[in-house]
N, C-alpha and C positions, 0 to 999 in steps of 0.2 A: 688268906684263901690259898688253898692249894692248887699246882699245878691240873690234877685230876679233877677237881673241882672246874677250878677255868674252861677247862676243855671238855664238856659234856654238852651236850642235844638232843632232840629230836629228829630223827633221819627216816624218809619213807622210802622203804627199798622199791615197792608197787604199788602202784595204786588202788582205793579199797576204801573201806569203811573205818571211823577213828582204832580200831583194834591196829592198824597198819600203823601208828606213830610210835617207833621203838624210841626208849631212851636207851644212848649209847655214847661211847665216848666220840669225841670228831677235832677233828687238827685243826690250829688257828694259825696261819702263815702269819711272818710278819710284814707291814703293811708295804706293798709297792709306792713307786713314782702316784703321787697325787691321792692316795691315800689313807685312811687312820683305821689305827685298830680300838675298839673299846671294849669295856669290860660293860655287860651289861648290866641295870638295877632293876627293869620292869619291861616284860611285852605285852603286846595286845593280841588280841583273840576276836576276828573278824571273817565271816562267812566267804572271804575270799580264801579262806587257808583252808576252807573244809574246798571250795572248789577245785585247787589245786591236789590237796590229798585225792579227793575220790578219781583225778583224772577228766574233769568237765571242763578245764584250763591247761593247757598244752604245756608243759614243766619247763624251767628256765634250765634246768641240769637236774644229771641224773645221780647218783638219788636227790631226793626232794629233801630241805628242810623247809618247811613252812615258815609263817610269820611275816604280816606285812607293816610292823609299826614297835618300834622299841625307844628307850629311854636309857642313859651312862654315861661315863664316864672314862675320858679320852687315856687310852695308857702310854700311845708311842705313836708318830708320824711317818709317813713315808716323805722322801725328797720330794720335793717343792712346793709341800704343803706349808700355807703361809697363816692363813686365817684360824687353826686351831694350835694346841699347845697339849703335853701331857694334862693332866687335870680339870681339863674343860668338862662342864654338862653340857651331852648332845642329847638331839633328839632326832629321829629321820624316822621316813617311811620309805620301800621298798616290796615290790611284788612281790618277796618272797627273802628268805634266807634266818629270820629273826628266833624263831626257836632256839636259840643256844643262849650258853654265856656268854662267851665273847666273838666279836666277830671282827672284820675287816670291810669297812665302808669306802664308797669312793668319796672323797671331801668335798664335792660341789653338793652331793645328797643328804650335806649335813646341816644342822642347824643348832643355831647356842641355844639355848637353854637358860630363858632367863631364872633366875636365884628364887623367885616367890613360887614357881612351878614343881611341885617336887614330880620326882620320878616318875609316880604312878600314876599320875594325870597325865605326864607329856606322854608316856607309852597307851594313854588312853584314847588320846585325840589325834595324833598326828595321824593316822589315816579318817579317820571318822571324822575330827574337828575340819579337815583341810577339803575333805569331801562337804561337807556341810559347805565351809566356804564356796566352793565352787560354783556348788549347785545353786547355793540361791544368787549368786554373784554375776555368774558367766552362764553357767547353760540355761537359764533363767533369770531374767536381770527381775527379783522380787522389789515392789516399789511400794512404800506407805496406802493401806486400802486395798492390796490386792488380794484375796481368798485365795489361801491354799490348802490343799490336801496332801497331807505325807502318810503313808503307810508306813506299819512297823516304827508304830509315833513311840510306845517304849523301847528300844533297842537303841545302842549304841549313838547310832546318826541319827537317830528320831529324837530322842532328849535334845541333843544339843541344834537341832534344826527348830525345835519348839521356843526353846528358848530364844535364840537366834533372829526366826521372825517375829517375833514378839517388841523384838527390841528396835526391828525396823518399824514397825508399825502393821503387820500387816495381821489378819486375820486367821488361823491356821487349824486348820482341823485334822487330828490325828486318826488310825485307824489300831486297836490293837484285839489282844483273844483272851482279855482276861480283867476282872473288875479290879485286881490289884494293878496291872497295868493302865488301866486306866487311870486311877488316883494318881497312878507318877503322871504322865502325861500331863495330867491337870495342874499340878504342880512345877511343870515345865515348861508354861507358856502357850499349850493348848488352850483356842477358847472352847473348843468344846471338841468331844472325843468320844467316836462311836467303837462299842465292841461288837465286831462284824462275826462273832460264833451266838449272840442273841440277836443281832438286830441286822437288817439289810443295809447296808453303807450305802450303795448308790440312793436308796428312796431317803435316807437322813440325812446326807448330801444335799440332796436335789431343799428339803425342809432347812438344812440351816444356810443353803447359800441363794435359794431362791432361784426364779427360771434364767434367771442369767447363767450361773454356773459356777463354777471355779477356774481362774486365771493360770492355773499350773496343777498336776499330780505329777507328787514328786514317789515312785514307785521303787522301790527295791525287793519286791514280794514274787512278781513276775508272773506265774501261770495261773496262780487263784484271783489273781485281782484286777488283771490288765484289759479287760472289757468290761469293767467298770469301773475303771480308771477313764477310758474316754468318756462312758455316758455321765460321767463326772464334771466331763470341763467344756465351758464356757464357747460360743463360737470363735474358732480360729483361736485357740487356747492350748496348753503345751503339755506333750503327754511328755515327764524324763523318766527314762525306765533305766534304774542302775543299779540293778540287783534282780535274783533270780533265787529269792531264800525258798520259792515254795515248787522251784522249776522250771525249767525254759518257756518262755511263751512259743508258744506254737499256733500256728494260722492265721498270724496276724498278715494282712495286706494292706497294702497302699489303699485300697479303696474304704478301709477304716476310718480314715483320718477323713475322706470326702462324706463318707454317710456321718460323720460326728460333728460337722459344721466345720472343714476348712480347716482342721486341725492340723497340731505340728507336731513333731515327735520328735526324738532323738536317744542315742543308745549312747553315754558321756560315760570315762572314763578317769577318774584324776591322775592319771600318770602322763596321759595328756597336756594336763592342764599344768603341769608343772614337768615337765621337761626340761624346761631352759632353768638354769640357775637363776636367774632372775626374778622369776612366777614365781619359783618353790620359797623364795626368802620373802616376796614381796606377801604370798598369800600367809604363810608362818607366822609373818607381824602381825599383820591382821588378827589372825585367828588367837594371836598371842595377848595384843591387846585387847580384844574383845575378854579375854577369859581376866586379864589383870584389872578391867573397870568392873568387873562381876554383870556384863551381860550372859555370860553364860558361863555354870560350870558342867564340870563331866562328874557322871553320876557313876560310879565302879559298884556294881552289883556282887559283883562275883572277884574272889582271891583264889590262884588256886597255885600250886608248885611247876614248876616247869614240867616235872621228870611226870606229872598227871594230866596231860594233855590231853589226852586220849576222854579223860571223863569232861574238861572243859566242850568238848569237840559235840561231843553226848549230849549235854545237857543244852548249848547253842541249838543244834541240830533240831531236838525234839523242842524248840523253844520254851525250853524251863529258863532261860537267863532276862537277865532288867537291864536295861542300860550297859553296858562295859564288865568284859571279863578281863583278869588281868594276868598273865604269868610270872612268877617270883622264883628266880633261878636260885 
């Protein structure tokens, strides 16, 4: 690989619409105290990086590169990095930076790589699998027999949350906008999966879980779906709203969650939830071993080149993508 090879990206000088992700050359320091540099193999392509491109997420530095989830190969350490080595397989997620080849991580944000995971899986999951962990773990403790509802059941965090509860036991009803999405779904651990552009979700809802309701929506859809996400669930039942793929919700009040029987809400974030090095390795395992006993795999719909983000960006956007888009530097 070439030097000029190594050192290319995505960089947004303003923020705007995917035309705004230039491909350009950008400088890789070498790694400071406590961190490593890698060469990258695979990133991921998650509706958090269109959020920060258009400017609806407040930028970490200026200019932008996007990317919140990668996959490679360790090349050099910074002093007193003790737990990685040249040649290691990492994996990490982070708000933002991943668009390039190679980059500079901090070493608490990293994670090995076990041998049976190739590349383009760990660059799959680790924001998407680790989200899924969370959500049904911690901001929702999901228990065998309880009915859940996910939106955007084919996307990324929707396959592998299908699968997922499935494996705990519990009941999981998807929501997607298309008959071929649906088929994945079904396929993925959904027991059953309504397409909400023919059919009313809340009244097929209310038919397959009965007047009791549903024990959690787990929502990342946000302004088309999130009042009927509550007449969805259960009394004193949990709305998690963690995503905004169709728009911010707006006019939501407190006195929602009293008109919907006692309800609970919460707006969770995984960056959060793995703050401490400790979380970030303990949930990784998890989510590691879950994928090594084959409760759940990640489904990669879409291949696309690094330096064609721009049309990845496009096609997520206007929901033409299945499951997991990947980038190949």
């Amino acid at each position: 690989m070439t030097q000029q090879a190594e050192d290319m990206g995505i960089v947004v000088q303003k923020a705007g619409g995917p035309e705004v992700l230039e491909w350009t050359r950008v400088d890789t320091a070498a790694p400071g105290p406590n961190e490593v540099r890698l060469v990258q193999k695979a990133i991921g392509v998650n509706f958090i990086d269109a959020y920060f491109r258009s400017g609806l997420y407040p930028w970490p530095s200026t200019p932008l590169i996007p990317g919140g989830e990668a996959a490679g190969v360790v090349v050099d350490v910074g002093a007193g990095v003790k737990d990685f080595k040249p040649g290691d397989r990492v994996a990490y997620t982070l708000a933002a930076g991943a668009y390039r080849t190679r980059r500079v991580v901090p070493a608490d944000r990293l994670v090995n790589l076990p041998t049976a995971i190739p590349f383009e899986v760990a660059a799959s999951i680790m924001l998407k699998g680790l989200t899924a962990q969370y959500l049904i773990h911690s901001s929702f403790k999901v228990m065998p027999g309880h009915t859940v509802l996910v939106h955007a059941a084919a996307g990324g965090v929707g396959l592998l949350m299908g699968q997922w509860l499935k494996a705990l036991g519990a009941k999981a009803i998807g929501t997607v906008g298309s008959a071929e999405k649906a088929t994945l779904a079904l396929q993925n651990g959904y027991a059953h999966v309504i397409n909400y552009k023919t059919e009313d979700f809340v009244a097929r809802v209310a038919d397959i879980a009965g007047p009791k309701g549903c024990d959690v929506v787990y929502d990342s859809v946000g302004k088309d779906t999130w009042r009927g996400s509550l007449k969805s669930l259960k009394r004193r039942g949990m709305f998690v709203s963690f995503g905004q793929s169709s728009g911010p919700i707006a006019e939501f009040g407190i006195a929602d969650l009293h008109a919907g029987g006692s309800l609970y809400a919460c707006r969770p974030s995984l960056f959060d939830y793995i703050a401490a090095p400790a979380d970030l390795q303990a949930r990784a395992a998890d989510l590691f071993a879950r994928i090594g006993n084959g409760d759940i795999k990640s489904h990669i719909g879409q291949r696309v080149a690094l330096r064609d983000a721009a049309q990845a960006h496009r096609d997520m956007e206007s929901r033409r993508t299945v499951g997991a888009t990947i980038l190949l530097p």
